[in-house]
C-alpha positions as CSV (number, residue, x, y, z in Angstrom):
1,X,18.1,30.5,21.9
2,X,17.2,27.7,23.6
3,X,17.7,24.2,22.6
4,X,14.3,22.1,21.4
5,X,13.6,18.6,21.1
6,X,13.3,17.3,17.3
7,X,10.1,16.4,17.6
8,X,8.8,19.3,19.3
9,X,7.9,17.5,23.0
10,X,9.6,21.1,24.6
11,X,6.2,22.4,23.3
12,X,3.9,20.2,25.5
13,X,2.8,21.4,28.7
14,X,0.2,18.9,29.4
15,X,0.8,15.6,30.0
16,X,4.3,15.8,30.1
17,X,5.9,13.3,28.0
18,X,3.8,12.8,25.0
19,X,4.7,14.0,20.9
20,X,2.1,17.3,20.4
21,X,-0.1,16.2,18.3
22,X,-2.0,13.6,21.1
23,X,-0.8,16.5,23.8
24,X,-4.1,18.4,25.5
25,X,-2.2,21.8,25.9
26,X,0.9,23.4,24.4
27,X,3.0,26.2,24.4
28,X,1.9,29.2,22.1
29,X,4.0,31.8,23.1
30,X,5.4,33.2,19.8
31,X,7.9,36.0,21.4
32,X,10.8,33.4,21.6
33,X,11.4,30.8,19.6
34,X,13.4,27.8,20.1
35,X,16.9,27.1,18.4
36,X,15.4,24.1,15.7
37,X,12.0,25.8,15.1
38,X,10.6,28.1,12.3
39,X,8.3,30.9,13.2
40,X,6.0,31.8,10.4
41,X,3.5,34.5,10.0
42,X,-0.1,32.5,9.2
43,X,-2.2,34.2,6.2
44,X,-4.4,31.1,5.7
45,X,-5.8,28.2,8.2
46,X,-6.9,25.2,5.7
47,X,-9.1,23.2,8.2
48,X,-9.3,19.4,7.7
49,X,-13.0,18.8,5.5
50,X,-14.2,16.6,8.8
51,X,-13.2,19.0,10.9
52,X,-14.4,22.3,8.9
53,X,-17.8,20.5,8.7
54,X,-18.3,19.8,12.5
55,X,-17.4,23.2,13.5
56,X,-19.3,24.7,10.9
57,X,-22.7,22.5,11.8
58,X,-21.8,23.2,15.8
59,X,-22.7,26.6,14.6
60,X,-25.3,26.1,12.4
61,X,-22.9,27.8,9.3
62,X,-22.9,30.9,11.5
63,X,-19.4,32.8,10.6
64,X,-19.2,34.9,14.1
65,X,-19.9,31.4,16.1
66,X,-17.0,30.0,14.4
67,X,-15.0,32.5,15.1
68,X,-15.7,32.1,18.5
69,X,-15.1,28.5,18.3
70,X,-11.7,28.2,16.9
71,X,-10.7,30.8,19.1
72,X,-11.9,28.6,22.2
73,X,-9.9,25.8,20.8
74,X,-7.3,27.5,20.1
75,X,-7.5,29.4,23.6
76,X,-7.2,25.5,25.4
77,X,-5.3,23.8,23.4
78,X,-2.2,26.1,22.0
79,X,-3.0,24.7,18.6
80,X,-6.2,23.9,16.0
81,X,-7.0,20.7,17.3
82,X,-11.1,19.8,16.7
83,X,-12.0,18.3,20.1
84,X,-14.5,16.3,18.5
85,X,-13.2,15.0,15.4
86,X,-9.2,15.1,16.5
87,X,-8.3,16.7,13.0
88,X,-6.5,19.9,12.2
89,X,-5.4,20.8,8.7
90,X,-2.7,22.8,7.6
91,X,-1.6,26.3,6.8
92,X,-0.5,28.9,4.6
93,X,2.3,31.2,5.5
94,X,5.6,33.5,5.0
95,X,8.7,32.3,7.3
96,X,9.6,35.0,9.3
97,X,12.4,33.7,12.1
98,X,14.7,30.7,11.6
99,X,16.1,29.3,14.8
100,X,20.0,29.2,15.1
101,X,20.5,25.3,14.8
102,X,18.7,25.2,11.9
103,X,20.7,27.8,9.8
104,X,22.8,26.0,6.8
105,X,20.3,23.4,7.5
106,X,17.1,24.2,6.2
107,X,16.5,25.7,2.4
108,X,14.0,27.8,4.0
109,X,15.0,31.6,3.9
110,X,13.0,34.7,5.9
111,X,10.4,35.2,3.2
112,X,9.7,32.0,2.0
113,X,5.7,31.6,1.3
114,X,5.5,27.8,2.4
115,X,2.5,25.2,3.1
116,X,2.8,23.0,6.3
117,X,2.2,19.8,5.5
118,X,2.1,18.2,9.4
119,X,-1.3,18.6,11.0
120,X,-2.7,21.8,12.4
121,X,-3.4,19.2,15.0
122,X,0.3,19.6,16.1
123,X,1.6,23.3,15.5
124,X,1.6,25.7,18.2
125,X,-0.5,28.2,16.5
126,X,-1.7,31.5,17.7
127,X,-4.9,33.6,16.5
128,X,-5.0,37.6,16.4
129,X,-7.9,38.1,14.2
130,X,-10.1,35.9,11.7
131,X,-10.5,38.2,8.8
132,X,-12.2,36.1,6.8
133,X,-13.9,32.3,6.8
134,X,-14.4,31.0,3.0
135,X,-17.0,28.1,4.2
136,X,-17.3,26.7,0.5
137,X,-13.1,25.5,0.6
138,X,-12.6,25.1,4.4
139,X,-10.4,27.9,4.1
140,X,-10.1,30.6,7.2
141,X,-7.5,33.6,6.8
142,X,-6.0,35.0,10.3
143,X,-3.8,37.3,11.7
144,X,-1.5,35.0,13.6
145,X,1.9,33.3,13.8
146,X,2.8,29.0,14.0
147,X,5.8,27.2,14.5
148,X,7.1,24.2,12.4
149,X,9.1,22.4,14.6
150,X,12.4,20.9,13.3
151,X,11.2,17.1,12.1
152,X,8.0,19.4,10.2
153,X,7.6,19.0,6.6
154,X,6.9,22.0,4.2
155,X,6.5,22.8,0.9
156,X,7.6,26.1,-0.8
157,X,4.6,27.7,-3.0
158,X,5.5,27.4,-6.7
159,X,5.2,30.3,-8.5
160,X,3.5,28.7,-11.5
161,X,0.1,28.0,-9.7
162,X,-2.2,30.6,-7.7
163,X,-1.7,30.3,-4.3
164,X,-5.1,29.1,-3.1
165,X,-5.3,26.6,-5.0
166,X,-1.9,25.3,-4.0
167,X,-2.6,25.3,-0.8
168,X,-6.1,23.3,-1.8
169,X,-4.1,20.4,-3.4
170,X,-1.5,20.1,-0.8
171,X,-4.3,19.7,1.6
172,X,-4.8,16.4,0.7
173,X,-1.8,15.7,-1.0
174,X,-1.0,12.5,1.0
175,X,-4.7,11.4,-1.0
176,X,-3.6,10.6,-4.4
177,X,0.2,10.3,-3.5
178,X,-1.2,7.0,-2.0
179,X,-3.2,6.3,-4.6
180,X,-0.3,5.8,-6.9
181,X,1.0,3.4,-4.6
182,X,-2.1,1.5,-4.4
183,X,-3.4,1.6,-8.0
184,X,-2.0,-1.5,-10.1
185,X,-2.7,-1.9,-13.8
186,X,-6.1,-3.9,-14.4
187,X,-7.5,-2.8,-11.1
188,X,-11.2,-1.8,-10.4
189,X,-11.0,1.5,-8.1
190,X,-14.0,2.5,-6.1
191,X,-13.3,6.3,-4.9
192,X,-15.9,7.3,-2.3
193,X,-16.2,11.1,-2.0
194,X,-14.9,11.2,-5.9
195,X,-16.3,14.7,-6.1
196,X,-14.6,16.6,-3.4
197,X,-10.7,18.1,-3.5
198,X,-8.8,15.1,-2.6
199,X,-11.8,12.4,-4.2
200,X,-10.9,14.4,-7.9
201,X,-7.0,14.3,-7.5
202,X,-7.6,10.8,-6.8
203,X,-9.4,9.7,-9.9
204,X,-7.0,10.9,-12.1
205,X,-4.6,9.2,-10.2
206,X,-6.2,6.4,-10.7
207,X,-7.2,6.0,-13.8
208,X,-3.2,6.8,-14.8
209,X,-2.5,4.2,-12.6
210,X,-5.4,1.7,-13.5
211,X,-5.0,2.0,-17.4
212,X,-7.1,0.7,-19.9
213,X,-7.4,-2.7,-19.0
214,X,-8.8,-1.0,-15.4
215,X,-11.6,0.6,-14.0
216,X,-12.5,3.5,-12.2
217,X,-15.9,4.3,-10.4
218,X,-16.4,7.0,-8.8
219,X,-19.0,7.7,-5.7
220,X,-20.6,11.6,-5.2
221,X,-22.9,12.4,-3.0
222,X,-24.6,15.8,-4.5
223,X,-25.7,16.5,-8.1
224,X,-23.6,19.3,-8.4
225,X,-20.2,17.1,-7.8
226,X,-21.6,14.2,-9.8
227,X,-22.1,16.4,-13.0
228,X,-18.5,17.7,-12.1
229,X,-17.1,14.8,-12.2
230,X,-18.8,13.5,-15.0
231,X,-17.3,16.3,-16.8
232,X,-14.0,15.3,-15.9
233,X,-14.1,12.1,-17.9
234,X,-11.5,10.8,-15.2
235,X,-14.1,7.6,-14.2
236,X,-15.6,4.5,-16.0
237,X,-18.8,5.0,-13.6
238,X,-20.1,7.8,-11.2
239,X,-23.0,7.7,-10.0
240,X,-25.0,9.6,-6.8
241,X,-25.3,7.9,-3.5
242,X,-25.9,8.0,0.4
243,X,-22.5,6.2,1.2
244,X,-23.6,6.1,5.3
245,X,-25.9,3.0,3.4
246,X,-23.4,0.1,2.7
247,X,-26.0,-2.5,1.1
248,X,-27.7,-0.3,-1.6
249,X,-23.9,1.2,-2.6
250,X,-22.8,-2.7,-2.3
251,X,-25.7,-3.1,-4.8
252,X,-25.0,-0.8,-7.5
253,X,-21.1,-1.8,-7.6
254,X,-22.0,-5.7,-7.8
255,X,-24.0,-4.4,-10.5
256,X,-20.8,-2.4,-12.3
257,X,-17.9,-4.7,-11.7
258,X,-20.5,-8.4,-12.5
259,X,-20.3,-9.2,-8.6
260,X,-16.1,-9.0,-8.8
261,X,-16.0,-6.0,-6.4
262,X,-13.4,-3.6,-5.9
263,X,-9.6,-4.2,-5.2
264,X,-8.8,-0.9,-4.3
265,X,-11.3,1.4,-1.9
266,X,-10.2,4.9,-1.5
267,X,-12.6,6.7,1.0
268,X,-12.5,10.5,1.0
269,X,-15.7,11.2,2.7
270,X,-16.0,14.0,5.4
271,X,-18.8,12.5,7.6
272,X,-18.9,9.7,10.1
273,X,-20.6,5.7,9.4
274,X,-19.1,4.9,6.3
275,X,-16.4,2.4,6.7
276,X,-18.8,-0.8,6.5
277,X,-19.5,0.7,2.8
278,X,-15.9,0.9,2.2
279,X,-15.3,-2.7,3.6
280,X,-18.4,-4.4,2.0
281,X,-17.8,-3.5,-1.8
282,X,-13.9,-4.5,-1.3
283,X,-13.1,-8.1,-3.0
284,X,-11.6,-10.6,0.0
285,X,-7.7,-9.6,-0.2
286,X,-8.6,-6.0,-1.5
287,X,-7.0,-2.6,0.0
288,X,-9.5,-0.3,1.8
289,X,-7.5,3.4,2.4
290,X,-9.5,5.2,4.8
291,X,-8.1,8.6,4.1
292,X,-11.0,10.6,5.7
293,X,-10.6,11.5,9.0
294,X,-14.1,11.2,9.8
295,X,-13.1,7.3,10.0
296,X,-13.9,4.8,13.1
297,X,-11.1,2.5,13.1
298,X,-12.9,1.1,15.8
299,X,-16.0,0.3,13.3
300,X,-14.1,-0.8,10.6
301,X,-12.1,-3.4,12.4
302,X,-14.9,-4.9,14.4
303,X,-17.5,-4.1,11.1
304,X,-14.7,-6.0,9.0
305,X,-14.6,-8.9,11.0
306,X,-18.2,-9.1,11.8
307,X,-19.1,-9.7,8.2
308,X,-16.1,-12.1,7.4
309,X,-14.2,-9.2,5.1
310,X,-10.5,-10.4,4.7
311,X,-9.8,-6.6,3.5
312,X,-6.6,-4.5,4.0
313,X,-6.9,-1.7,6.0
314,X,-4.6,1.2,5.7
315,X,-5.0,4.1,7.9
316,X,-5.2,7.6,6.4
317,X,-1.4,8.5,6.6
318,X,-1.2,11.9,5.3
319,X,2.5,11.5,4.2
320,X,4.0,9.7,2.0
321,X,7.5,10.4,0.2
322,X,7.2,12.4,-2.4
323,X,3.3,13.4,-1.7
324,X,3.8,17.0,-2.8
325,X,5.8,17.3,-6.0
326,X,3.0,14.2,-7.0
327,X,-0.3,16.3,-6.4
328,X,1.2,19.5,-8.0
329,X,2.7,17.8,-10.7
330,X,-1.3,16.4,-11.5
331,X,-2.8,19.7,-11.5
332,X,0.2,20.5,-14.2
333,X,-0.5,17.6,-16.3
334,X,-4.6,18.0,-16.4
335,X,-5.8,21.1,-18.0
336,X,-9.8,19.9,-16.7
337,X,-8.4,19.2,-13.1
338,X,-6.4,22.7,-13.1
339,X,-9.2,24.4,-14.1
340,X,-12.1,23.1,-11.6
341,X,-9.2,23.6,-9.0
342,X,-9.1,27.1,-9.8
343,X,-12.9,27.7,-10.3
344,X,-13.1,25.9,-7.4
345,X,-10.4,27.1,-4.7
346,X,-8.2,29.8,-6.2
């Protein structure tokens, strides 16, 4: 076999000298694989929520044109890269080669059902057939193989939980992961996109973290999710709203928290022009996480210092140590979150 590079850069074909995931093109070809990679065959393509919602309005929720699509991406690019968001997602799959240097090395095994948890942004990936796109959970199963290089992170699918929905949580597992390291006791949380896969994970999270002296408020943007989540009993507040509309949200949460704002902001949304929302109900010296990759950083720097808002802002970092024992262990602990996972995505 022949040797690879750690980080995968014997992948990129073009430019030459740059990590895959900011690479235009890279190598697919699945009939050799290189001596610190993992060849696994693909069931399941779990597309980023930004990305899953371009593609799918590109082709106006037609299932043939977005076959068509992420087969031209694919096609150009060696891997599931959205050309217009940037985002990828991550994948569902059985290992099926382990390369040499990597034998006594890995706990992986031939066999192993696994979920990436690096960015479909960065695997080589290779599509035979779309069998079928499940538009309601961003979820696409394939024919197809993908290689996690040697530095890629994985985790093994427990048996204890359906598949599906496993592969939901870990998703977004970096979501409420970061929550927990955010969240302090006494803290007033503002989760925008509360009623989606990673906005749910992350109000439990956060009202574990916040306590009783905290308080949790939770944004939605349809009916549906906001009666979800108000079934969940996991927030203080939820309440409906058009989060693309920063003074009428900055409005209601003046109203909720007596003008004191937010000092956490954890933004889960899967559409553009909502960062000066995120930044504008954030107390001075507040953390805004920008987990959705929908997310200008360019707006929400210039936006933040246009309007005089001495906010942290942390970038959507999709790892953090420990991300996926944290989101499984969640759906364990909450019989209502387990359940709307599996109604929901299993």
């Amino acid at each position: 076999m022949k040797k690879g590079n750690k980080y995968g850069t014997h992948r990129v074909i073009e430019p030459k000298g740059v990590l895959p995931q900011p690479a235009n093109k890279i190598d697919n070809n699945m009939d050799e694989i290189y001596d610190n990679e993992i060849l696994i065959n693909v069931q399941t393509l779990n597309i980023d929520s930004a990305s899953f919602t371009d593609i799918s309005a590109r082709a106006g929720g037609d299932h043939e044109k977005i076959k068509e699509i992420m087969f031209d991406i694919v096609a150009k690019q060696g891997k599931h890269r959205n050309p217009w968001t940037g985002s990828g997602g991550m994948l569902l799959g059985t290992v099926e080669k382990i390369g040499d240097a990597l034998i006594g090395k890995t706990d992986l095994k031939v066999g192993d059902k696994i979920a990436t948890l690096v960015s479909l942004s960065l695997t080589p990936l290779r599509i035979d057939n779309i069998k079928e796109i499940r538009a309601d959970v961003d979820q696409v199963d394939i024919d197809g193989k993908a290689i996690l290089f040697e530095s890629g992170i994985y985790a093994k699918i427990p048996t204890d939980l359906p598949e599906k929905l496993a592969l939901s949580a870990l998703d977004v597992a970096g979501a409420p992961a970061q929550t927990a390291k955010l969240v302090k006791p006494g803290d007033t949380v503002v989760i925008i996109g509360a009623g989606g896969k990673s906005g749910m994970l992350c109000c439990y999270e956060a009202k574990k973290r916040a306590g009783i002296t905290g308080k949790v408020i939770g944004i939605t943007h349809s009916q549906k999710s906001t009666d979800r989540l108000i079934a969940l009993d996991f927030c203080d507040h939820v309440f409906s709203a058009d989060a693309t509309q920063p003074v009428a949200v900055l409005e209601k949460i003046e109203e909720l928290t007596n003008g004191q704002l937010a000092d956490v902001t954890i933004n889960n949304v899967n559409i553009p022009d909502t960062e000066m929302t995120s930044i504008l109900i954030t107390k001075d010296s507040g953390v805004v996480y920008f987990f959705s990759m929908a997310t200008s950083f360019t707006k929400a720097a210039l936006g933040a210092e246009g309007v005089g808002s001495d906010v942290t802002m942390i970038v959507g970092n999709g790892y953090t140590r420990g991300h996926a024992e944290i989101t499984l262990q969640l759906l364990r602990e909450s019989e209502k979150l387990r359940n709307i996972f599996k109604e929901l995505y299993a």
